[in-house]
C-alpha atoms as a printed R data frame, in Angstrom:
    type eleno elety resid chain resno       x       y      z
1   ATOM     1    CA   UNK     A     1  87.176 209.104 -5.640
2   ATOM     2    CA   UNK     A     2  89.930 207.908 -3.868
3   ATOM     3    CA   UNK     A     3  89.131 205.898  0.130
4   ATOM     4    CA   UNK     A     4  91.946 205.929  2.795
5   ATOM     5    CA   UNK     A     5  89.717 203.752  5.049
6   ATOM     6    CA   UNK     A     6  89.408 200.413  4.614
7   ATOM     7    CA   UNK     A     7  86.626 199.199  2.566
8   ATOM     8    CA   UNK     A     8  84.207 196.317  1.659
9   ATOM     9    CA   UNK     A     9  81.720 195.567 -0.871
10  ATOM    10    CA   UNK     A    10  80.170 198.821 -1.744
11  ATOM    11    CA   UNK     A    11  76.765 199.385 -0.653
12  ATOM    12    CA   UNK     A    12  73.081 200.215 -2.681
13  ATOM    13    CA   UNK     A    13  74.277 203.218 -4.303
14  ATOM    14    CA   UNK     A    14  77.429 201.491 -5.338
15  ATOM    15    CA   UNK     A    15  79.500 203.649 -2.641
16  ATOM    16    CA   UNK     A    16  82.227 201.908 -0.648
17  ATOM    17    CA   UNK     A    17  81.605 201.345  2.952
18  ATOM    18    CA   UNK     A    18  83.782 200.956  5.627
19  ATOM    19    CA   UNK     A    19  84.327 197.346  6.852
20  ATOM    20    CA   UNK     A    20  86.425 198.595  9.873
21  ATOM    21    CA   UNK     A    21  85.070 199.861 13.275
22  ATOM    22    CA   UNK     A    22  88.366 201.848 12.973
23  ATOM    23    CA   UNK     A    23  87.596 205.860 13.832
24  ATOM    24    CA   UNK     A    24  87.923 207.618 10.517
25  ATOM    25    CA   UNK     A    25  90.145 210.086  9.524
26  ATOM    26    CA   UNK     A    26  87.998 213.032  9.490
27  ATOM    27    CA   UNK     A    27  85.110 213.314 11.791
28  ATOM    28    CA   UNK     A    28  81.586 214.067 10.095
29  ATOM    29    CA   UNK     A    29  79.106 214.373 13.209
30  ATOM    30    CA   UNK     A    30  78.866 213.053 16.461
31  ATOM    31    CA   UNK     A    31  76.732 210.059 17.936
32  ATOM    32    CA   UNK     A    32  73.467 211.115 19.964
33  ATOM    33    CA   UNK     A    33  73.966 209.846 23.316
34  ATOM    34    CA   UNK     A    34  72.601 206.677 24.666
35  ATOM    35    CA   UNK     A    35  68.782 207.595 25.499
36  ATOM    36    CA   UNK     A    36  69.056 211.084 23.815
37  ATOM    37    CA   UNK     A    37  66.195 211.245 21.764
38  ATOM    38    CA   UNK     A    38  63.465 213.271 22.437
39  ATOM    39    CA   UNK     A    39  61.029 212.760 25.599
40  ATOM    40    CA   UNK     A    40  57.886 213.639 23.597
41  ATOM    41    CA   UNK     A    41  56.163 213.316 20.183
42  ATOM    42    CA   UNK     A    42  58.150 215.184 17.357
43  ATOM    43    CA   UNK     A    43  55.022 217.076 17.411
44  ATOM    44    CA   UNK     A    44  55.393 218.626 20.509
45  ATOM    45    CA   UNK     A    45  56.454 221.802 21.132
46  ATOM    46    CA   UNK     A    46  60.125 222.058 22.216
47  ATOM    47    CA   UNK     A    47  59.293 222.577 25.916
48  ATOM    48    CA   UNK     A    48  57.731 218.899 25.939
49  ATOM    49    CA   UNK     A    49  60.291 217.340 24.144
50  ATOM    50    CA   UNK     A    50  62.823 217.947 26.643
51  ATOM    51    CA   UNK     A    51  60.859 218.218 29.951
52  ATOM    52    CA   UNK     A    52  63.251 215.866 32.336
53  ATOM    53    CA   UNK     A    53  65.961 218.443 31.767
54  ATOM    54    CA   UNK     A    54  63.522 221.377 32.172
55  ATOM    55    CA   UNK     A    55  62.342 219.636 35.757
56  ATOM    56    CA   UNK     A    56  66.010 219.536 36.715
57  ATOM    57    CA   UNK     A    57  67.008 222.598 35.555
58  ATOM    58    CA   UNK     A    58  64.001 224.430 37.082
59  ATOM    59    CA   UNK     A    59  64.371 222.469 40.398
60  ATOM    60    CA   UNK     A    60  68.043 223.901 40.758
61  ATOM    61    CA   UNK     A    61  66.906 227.009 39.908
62  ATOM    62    CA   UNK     A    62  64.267 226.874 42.663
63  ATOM    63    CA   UNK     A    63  66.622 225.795 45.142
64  ATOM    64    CA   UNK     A    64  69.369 228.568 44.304
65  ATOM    65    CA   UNK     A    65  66.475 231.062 44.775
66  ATOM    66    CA   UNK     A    66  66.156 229.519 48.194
67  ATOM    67    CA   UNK     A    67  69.374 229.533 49.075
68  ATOM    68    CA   UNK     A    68  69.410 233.192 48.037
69  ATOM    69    CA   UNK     A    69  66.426 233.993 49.895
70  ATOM    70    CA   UNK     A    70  68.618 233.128 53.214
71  ATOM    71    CA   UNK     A    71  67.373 229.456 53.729
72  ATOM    72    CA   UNK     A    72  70.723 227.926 53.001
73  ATOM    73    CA   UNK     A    73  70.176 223.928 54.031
74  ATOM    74    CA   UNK     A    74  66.971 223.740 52.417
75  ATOM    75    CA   UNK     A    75  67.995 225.819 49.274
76  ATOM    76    CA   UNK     A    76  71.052 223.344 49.001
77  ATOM    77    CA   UNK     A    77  68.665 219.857 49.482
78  ATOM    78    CA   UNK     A    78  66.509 221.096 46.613
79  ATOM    79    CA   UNK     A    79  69.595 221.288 44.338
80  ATOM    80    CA   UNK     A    80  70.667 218.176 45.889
81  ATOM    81    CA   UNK     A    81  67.226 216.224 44.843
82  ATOM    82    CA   UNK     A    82  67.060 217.781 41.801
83  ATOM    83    CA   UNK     A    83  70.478 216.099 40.558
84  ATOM    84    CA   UNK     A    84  69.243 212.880 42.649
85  ATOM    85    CA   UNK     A    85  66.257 213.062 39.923
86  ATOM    86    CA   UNK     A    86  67.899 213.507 37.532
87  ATOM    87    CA   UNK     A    87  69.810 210.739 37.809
88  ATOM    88    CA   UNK     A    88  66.589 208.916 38.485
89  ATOM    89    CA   UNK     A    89  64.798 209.739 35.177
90  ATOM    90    CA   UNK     A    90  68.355 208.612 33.318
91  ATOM    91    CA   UNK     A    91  68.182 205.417 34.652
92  ATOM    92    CA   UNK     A    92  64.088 204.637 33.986
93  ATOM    93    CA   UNK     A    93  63.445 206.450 31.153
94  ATOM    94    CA   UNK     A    94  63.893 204.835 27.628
95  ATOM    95    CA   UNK     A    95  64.775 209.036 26.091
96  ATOM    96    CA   UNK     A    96  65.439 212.028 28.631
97  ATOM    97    CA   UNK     A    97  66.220 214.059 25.713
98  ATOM    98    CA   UNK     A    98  69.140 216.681 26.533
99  ATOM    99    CA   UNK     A    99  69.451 215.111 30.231
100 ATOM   100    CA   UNK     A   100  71.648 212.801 28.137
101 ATOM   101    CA   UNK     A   101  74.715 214.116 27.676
102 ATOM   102    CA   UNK     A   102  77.087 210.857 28.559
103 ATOM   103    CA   UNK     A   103  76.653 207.006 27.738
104 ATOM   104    CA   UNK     A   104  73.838 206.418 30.178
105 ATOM   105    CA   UNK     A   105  76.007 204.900 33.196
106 ATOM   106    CA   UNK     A   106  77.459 207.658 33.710
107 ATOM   107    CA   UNK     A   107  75.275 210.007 33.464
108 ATOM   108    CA   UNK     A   108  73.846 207.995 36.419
109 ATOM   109    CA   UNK     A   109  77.000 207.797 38.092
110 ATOM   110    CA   UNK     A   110  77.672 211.584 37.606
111 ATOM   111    CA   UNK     A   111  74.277 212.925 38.510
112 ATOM   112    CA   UNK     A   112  73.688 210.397 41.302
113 ATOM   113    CA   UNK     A   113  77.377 211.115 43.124
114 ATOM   114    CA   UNK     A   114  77.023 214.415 42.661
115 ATOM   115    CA   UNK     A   115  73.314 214.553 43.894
116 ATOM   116    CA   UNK     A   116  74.669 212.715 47.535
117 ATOM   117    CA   UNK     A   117  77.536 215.049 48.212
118 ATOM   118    CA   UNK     A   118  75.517 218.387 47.671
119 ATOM   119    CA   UNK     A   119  72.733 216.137 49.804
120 ATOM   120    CA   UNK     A   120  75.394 215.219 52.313
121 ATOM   121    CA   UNK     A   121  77.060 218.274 52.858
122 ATOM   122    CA   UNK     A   122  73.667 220.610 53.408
123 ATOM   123    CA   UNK     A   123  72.919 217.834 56.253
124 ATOM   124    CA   UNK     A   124  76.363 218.374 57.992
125 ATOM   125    CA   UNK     A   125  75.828 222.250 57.822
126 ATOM   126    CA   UNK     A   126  76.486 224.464 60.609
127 ATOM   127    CA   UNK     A   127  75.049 225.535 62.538
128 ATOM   128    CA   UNK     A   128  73.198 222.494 64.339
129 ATOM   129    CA   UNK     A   129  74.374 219.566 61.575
130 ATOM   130    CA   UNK     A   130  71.632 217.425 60.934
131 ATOM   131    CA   UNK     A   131  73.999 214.408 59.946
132 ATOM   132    CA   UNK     A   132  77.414 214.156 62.248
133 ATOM   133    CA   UNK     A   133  79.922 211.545 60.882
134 ATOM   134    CA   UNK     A   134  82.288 210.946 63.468
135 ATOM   135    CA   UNK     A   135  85.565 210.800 61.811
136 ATOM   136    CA   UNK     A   136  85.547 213.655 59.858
137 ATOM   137    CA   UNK     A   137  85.762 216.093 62.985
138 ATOM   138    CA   UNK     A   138  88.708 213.902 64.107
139 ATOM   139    CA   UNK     A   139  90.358 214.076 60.727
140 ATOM   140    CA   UNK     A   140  90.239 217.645 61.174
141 ATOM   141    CA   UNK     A   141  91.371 217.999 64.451
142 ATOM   142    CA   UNK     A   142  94.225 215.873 63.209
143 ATOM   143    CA   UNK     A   143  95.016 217.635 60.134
144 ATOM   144    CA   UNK     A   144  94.762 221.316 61.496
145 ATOM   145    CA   UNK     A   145  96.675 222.183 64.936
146 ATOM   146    CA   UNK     A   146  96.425 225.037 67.246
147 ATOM   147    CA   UNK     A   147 100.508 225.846 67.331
């Protein structure tokens, strides 16, 4: 058997092991994220097991059914809280099961900015925004002229 890793004392089965935190030269698998395992018994049925990323999922899904049903701001806040919860469950839960798909920051950081700016913007819809931020109309009364 020939090893082009560094090695160390070999382990139980007499097998060398690596002694280097080096990345090999041939990946085998890949790591489960942070938080990845599963959010129910093994026993469950596969539904269980992965039920914060059902709840998101099915929450989008809700709210893009509003949306398409003509309700556009409230169809648009659903999606908006569902990401928002998502991010929520990442952060408390111990295992969210396929809601991990990052390290666990940011997943947070992903879900959470992304969660805001859907938020955000169906609040600053038109007609009749129900969140005006000043600047922004300026900025685009700036950046786009009438000439």
């Amino acid at each position: 058997m020939t090893v082009r890793d560094a090695i160390s004392a070999p382990d139980a089965e007499g097998r060398p092991r690596r002694a280097t935190r080096r990345f090999p030269l041939f990946t085998k698998d890949t790591a489960r994220p942070e938080g990845g395992g599963r959010a129910a018994p093994g026993d469950a049925p596969a539904p269980a097991r992965q039920w914060p990323v059902l709840l998101v999922l099915g929450l989008a899904a809700i709210g893009l059914l509003i949306t398409a049903l003509d309700q556009f701001r409230a169809g648009t806040l659903v999606v908006g809280v569902a990401l928002l919860g998502g991010a929520a469950m990442r952060w408390v839960l111990p295992s969210v099961g396929m809601l991990a798909v990052r390290s666990r920051f940011t997943d947070i950081v992903t879900y959470g900015l992304l969660g805001v700016a859907i938020v955000a913007l169906a609040l600053m819809a038109q007609p009749h925004p129900l969140l005006e931020i000043p600047f922004l109309k300026d900025t685009l009364h700036f950046t786009v002229s009438n000439s």
